[in-house]
One Martini backbone bead per residue (centre of mass of N, CA, C, O) as a GRO file, in nm:
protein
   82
    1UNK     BB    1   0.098   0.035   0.020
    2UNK     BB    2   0.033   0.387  -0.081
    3UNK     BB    3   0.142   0.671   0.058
    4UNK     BB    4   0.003   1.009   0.068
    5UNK     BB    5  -0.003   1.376  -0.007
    6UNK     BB    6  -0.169   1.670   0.044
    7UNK     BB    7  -0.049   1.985  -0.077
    8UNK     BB    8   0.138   2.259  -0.010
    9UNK     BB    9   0.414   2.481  -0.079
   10UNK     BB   10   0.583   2.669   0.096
   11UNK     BB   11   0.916   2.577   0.131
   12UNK     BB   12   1.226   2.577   0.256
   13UNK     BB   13   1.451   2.359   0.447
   14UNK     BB   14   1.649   2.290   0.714
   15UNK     BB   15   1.836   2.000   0.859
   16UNK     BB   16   2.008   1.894   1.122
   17UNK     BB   17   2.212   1.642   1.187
   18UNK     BB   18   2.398   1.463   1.438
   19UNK     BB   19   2.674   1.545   1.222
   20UNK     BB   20   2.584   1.868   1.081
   21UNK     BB   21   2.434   1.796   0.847
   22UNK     BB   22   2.237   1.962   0.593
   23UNK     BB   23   1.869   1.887   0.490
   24UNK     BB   24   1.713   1.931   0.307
   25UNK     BB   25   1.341   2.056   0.303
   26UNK     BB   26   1.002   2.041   0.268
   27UNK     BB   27   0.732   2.236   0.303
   28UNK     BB   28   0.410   2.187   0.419
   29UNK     BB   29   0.051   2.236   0.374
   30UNK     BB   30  -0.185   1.975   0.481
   31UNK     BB   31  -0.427   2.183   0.537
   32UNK     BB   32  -0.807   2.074   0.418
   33UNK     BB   33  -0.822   1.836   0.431
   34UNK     BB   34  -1.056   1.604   0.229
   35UNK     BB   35  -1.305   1.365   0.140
   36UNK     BB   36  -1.461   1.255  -0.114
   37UNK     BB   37  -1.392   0.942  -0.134
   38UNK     BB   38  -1.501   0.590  -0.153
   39UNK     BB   39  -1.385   0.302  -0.190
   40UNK     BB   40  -1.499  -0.022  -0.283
   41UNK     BB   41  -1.516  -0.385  -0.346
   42UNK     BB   42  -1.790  -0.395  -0.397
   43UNK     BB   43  -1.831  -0.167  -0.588
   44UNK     BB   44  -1.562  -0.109  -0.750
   45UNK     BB   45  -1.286  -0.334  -0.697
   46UNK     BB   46  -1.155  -0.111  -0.462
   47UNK     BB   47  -0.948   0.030  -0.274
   48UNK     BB   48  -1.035   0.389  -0.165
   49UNK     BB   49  -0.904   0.707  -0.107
   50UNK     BB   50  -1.024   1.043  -0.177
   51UNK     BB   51  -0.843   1.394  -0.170
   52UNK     BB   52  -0.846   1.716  -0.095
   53UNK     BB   53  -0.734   2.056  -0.123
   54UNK     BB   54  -0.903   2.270   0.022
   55UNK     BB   55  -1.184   2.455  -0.049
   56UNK     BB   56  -1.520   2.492  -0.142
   57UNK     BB   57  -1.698   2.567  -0.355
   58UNK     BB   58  -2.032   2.654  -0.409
   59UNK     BB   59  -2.074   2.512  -0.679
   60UNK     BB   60  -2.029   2.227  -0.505
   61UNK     BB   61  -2.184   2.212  -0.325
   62UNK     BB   62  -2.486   2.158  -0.096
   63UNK     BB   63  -2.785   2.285  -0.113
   64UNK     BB   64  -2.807   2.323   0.180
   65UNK     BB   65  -2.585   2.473   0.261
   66UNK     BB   66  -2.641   2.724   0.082
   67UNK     BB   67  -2.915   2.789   0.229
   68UNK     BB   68  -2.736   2.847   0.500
   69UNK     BB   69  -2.548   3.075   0.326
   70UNK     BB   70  -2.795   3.259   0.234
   71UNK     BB   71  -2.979   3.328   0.480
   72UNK     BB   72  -2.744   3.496   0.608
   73UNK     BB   73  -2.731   3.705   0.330
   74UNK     BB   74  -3.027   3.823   0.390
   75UNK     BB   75  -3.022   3.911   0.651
   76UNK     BB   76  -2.812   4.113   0.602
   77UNK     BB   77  -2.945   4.281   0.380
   78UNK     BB   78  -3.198   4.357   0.561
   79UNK     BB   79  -3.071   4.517   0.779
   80UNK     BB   80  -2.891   4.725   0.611
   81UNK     BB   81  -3.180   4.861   0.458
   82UNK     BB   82  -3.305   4.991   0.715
   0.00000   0.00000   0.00000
């Protein structure tokens, strides 16, 4: 099984080991992971697990999400026009 990271890349550092030699390193910012998918052996024939990262976009939402993030846009546009 092969195992994998997804995320953005901050930047490079060092690492000193302990015979004082710098060893490069790539820094990750791994946070904002979240599952998409789940594959399974029964439905698909393999196992797997889909995950993406960063922020879902509104149009890529579930419709019910969207409606309690817009009703809360409508209240601020009511509250503030009056």
């Amino acid at each position: 099984m092969s195992l994998g990271l997804v995320g953005r890349k901050v930047g490079m550092t060092r690492v000193f080991a302990e015979d004082g030699s710098a060893v490069p390193v790539t820094v990750l910012d791994v946070a904002n992971n979240r599952v998409t998918q789940i594959k399974t052996q029964e439905t698909d024939g393999y196992t797997a697990v889909q995950v993406t990262y960063g922020k879902r976009r509104p149009s890529r939402s579930r419709r019910s999400s969207r409606a309690t993030s817009s009703a809360r846009t409508r209240s601020r546009r009511a509250s503030s026009s009056t």
